[in-house]
C-alpha positions in Angstrom: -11.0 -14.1 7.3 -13.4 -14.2 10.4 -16.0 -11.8 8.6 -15.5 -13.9 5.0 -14.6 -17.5 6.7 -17.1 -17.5 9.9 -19.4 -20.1 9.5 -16.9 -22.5 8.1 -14.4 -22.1 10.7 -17.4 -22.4 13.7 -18.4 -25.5 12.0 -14.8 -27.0 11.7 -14.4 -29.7 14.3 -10.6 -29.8 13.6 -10.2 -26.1 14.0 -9.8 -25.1 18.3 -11.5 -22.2 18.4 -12.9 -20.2 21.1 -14.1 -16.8 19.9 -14.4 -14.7 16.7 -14.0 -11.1 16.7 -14.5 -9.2 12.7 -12.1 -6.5 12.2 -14.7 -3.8 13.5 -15.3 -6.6 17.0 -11.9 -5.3 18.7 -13.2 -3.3 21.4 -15.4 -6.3 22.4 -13.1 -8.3 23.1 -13.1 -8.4 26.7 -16.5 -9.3 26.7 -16.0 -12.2 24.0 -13.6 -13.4 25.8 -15.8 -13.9 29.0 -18.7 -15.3 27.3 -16.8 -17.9 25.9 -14.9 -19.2 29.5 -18.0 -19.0 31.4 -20.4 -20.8 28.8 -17.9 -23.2 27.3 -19.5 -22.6 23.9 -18.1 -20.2 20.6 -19.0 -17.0 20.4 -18.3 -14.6 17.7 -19.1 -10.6 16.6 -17.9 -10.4 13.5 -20.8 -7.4 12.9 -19.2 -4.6 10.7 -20.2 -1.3 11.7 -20.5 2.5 9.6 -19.0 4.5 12.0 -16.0 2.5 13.9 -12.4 4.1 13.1 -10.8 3.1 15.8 -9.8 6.8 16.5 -9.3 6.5 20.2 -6.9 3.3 20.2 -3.6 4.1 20.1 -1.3 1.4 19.6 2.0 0.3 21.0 4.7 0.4 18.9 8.6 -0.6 19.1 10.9 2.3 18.2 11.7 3.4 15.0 11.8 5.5 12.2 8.3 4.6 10.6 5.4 4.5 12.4 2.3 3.0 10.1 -1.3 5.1 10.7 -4.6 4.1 9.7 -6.5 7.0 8.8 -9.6 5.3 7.1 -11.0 2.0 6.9 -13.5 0.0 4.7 -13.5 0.7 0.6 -16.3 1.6 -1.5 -14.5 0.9 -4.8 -16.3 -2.7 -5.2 -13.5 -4.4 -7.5 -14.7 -7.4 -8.6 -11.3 -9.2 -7.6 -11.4 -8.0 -3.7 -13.2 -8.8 -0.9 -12.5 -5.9 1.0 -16.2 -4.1 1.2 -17.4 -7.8 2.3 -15.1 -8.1 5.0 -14.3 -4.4 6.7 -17.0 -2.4 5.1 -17.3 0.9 3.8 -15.2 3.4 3.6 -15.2 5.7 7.0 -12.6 8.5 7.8 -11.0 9.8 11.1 -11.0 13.6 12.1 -8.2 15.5 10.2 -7.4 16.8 14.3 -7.5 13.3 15.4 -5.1 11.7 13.0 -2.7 15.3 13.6 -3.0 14.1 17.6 -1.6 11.1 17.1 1.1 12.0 14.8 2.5 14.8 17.2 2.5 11.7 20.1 4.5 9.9 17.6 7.4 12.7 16.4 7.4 13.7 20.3 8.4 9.7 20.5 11.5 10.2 18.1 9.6 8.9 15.3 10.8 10.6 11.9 8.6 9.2 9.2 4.6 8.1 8.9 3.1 6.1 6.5 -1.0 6.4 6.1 -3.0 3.5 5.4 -6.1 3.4 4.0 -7.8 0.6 1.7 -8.1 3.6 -0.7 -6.1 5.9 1.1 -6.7 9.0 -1.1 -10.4 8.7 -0.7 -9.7 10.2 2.4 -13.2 12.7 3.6 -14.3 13.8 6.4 -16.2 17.0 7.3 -15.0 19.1 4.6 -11.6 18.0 4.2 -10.0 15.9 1.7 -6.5 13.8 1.6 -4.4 16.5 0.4 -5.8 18.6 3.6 -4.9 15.9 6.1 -1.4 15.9 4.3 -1.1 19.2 4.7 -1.9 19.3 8.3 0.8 16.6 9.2 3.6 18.2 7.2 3.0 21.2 9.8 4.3 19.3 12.6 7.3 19.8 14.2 9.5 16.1 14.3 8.1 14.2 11.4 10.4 14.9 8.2 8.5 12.6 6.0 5.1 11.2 5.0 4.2 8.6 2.9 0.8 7.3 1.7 -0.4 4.0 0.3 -2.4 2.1 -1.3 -4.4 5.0 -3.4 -6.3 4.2 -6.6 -6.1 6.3 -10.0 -9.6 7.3 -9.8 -8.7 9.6 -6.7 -5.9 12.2 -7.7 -7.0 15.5 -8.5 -4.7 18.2 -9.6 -4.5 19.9 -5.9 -3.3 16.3 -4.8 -0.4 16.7 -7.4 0.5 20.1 -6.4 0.9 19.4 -2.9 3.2 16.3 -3.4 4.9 17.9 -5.8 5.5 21.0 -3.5 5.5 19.8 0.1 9.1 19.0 0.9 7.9 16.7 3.5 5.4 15.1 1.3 7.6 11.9 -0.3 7.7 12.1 -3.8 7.0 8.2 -4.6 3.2 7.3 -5.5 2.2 3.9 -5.6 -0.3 3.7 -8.8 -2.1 -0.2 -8.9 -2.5 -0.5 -12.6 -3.9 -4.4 -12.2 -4.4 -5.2 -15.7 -3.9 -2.7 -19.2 -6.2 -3.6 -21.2 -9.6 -2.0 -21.3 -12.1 -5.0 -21.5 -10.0 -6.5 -18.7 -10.5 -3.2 -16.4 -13.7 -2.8 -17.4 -15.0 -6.7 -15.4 -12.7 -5.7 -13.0 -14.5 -2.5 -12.9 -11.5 -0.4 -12.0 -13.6 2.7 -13.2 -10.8 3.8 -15.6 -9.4 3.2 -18.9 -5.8 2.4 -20.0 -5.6 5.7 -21.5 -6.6 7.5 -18.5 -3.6 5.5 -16.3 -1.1 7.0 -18.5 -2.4 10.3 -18.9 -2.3 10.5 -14.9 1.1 8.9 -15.5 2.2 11.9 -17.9 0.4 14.6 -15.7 2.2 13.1 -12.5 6.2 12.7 -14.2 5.4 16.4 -15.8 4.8 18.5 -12.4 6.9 15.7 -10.6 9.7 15.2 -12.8 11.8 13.5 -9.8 8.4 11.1 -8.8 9.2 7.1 -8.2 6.3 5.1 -9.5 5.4 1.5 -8.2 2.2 -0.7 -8.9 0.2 -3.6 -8.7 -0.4 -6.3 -11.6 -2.9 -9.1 -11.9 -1.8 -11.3 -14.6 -4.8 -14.4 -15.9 -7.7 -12.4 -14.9 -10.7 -14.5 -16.1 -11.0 -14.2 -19.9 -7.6 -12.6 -20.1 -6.7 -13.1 -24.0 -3.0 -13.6 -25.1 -3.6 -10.2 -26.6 -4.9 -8.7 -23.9 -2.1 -9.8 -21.5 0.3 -8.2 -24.4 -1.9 -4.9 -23.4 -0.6 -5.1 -19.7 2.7 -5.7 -21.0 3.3 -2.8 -23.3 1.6 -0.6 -20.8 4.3 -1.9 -18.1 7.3 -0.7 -20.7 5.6 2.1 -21.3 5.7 3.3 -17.7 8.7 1.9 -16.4 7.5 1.7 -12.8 10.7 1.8 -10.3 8.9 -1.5 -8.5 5.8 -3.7 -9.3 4.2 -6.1 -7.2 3.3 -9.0 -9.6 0.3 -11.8 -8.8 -1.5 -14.5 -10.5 -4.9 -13.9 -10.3 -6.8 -16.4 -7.1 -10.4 -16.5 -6.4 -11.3 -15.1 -3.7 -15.1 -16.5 -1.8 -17.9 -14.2 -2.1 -16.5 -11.7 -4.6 -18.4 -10.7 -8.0 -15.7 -11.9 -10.0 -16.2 -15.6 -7.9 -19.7 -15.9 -8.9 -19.8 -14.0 -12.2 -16.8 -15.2 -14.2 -15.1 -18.7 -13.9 -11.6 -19.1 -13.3 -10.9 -20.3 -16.7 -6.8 -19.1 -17.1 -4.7 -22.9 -16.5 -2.1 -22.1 -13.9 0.8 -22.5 -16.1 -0.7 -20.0 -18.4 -0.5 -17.5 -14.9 2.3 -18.7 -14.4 4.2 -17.5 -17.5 2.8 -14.3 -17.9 3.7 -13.6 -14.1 7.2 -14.4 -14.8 7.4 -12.7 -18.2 6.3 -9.5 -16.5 8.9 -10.3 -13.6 11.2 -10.2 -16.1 10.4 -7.1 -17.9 9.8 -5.7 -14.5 13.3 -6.3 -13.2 15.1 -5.1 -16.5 13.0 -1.7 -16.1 13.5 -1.4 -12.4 18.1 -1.4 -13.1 17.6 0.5 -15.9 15.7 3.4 -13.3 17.7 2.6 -10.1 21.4 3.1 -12.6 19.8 6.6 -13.7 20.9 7.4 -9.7 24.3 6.5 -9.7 26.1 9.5 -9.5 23.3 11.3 -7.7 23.6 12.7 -4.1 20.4 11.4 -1.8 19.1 12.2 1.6 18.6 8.8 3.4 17.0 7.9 6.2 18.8 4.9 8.6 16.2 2.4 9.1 17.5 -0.7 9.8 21.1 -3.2 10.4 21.0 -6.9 8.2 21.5 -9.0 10.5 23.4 -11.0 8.1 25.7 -8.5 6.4 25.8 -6.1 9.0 25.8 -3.8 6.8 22.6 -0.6 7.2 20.0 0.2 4.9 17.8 3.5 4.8 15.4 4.9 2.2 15.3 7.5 -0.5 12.6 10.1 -0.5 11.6 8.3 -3.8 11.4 4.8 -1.5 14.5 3.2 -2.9 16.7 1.3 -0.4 20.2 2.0 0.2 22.9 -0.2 1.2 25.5 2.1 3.4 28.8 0.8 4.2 30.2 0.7 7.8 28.7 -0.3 11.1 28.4 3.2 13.0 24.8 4.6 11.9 21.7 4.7 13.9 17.8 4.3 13.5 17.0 7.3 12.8 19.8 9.4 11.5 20.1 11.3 8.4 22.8 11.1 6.2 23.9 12.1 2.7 24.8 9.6 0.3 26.2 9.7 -3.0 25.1 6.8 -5.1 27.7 4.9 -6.4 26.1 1.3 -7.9 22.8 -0.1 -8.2 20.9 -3.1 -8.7 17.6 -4.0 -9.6 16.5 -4.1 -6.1 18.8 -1.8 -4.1 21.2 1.3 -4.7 24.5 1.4 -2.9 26.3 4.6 -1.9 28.8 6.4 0.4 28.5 8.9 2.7 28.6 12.6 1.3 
């Protein structure tokens, strides 16, 4: 927002505003800061710069189970949809040693779990080393019984990718796979570099050396142009799959992208708006069908977290799924084993083993 938004939000009488720092700007804060109390006046840095990881800043975080890691920032890929390389660059990658650092701090903390974040995580490079190398090197360490990864795109899965999630015990065995649209015109302006038939052959090539493997995704339904036929395409490709989750949006224009100044937003909202919820639908039916093909099945979970309104605790499958365990005597943290004994669309519920 301040790289994409600055001028319009320095201009804005209405808006209070003292100082803009761009996503790359943190470390100058103190001095933006300073400028702008001793001259009165906005100031802003909202530069974005080739090289800036962040690698030394190590932030605070509360205790628990997950702790989140950037390893990369910036994106390459050029989508037409995202603004992403407009507003944090291009893609840049910290030290496989640097990122290992900071993950032994976190399991000496009591931290069991790390998630790494990256715009297109499994881009992952730097001097040599590839995604599956940094995965590697984390599963070594002592403390941290699971990693997770996300968002990757299809493009960026080789086979020695595959074989280490499918052989790494620590190495979750979910992968989030953002399909967007399914039919091949639609990728194609959306230029998402690969075809329907290449999603599901990665599809097949992942489920056959990962048998066990939970699959989520993202969806754009009333892309510009998007045919009635061609939204059928998305569809079928969605049964097809059966992803265990899918994060569903109607397309919205974002300022300064390709797709902004190349193709006009010509789908009606209500048009969106049904094929959003016809895929909500289909998405729901597919995700009970998956989640019942557990009951019966024995999990490790990991305790995450207590509702607040049930009481009741929820932890995670090494496939992502949440649990719903009964009782009020867990803690963040611990491990348990939990047979499966209903399921929803959203949730499984079990009892301890």
């Amino acid at each position: 927002m301040a790289t994409n938004l600055r001028k319009e939000l320095l201009e804005n009488r209405n808006i209070n505003i003292d100082f803009i720092a761009g996503p790359d700007s943190y470390k100058r804060l103190p001095d933006l800061i300073r400028e702008a109390s001793q001259t009165g006046e906005k100031t802003f840095d909202v530069t974005l710069s080739e090289f800036e990881t962040y690698s030394d800043i190590q932030p605070l975080r509360k205790e628990g189970t997950n702790a989140w890691i950037a390893v990369m920032r910036g994106c390459n890929n050029f989508c037409t949809f995202c603004v992403v390389p407009y507003t944090r660059g291009r893609e840049r990658s910290r030290g496989v040693e640097n990122v290992v650092e900071e993950v032994r701090r976190l399991a000496d903390e009591g931290f069991k779990q790390v998630t790494l974040l990256g715009q297109n995580v499994n881009s992952y490079s730097h001097d040599g080393k590839d995604f599956a190398d940094l995965l590697e090197s984390i599963s070594r360490i002592d403390g941290i019984k699971r990693i997770r990864f996300t968002s990757p795109h299809p493009k960026d899965f080789p086979d020695k990718l595959i074989e280490l999630v499918a052989t790494n015990p620590k190495v979750c065995k979910q992968m989030h796979l953002p399909l967007q649209a399914g039919n091949n015109r639609i990728l194609d302006l959306m230029n998402r570099t690969y075809t329907q038939e290449e999603f599901l052959s990665l599809v097949d090539k992942m489920r056959a050396r990962i048998p066990n493997v939970s699959m989520t995704t993202d969806i754009i339904a009333g892309f510009p142009t998007e045919t009635d036929e061609e939204f059928e395409d998305t569809f079928r490709v969605m049964q097809k799959v059966e992803f265990d989750a899918a994060y569903i949006f109607k397309y919205s224009e974002r300022k300064n992208t390709l797709a902004s100044k190349k193709y006009p937003d010509d789908i009606p909202e209500d048009i969106k708006g049904q094929r959003v919820l016809r895929l909500s639908n289909l998405q729901k039916d597919m995700a009970l069908k998956r989640n019942l093909q557990h009951v019966g099945q024995t999990h490790a979970v990991l305790v995450e977290y207590s509702d607040r309104n049930t009481k009741e605790w929820k932890g995670r499958t090494d496939g992502g799924q949440l649990v719903t365990l009964p009782g009020n005597h867990f803690q963040i943290g611990q491990w348990v084993n939990v047979t499966i004994t209903a399921a929803t669309p959203h949730t499984l519920k079990g009892n301890i083993v």
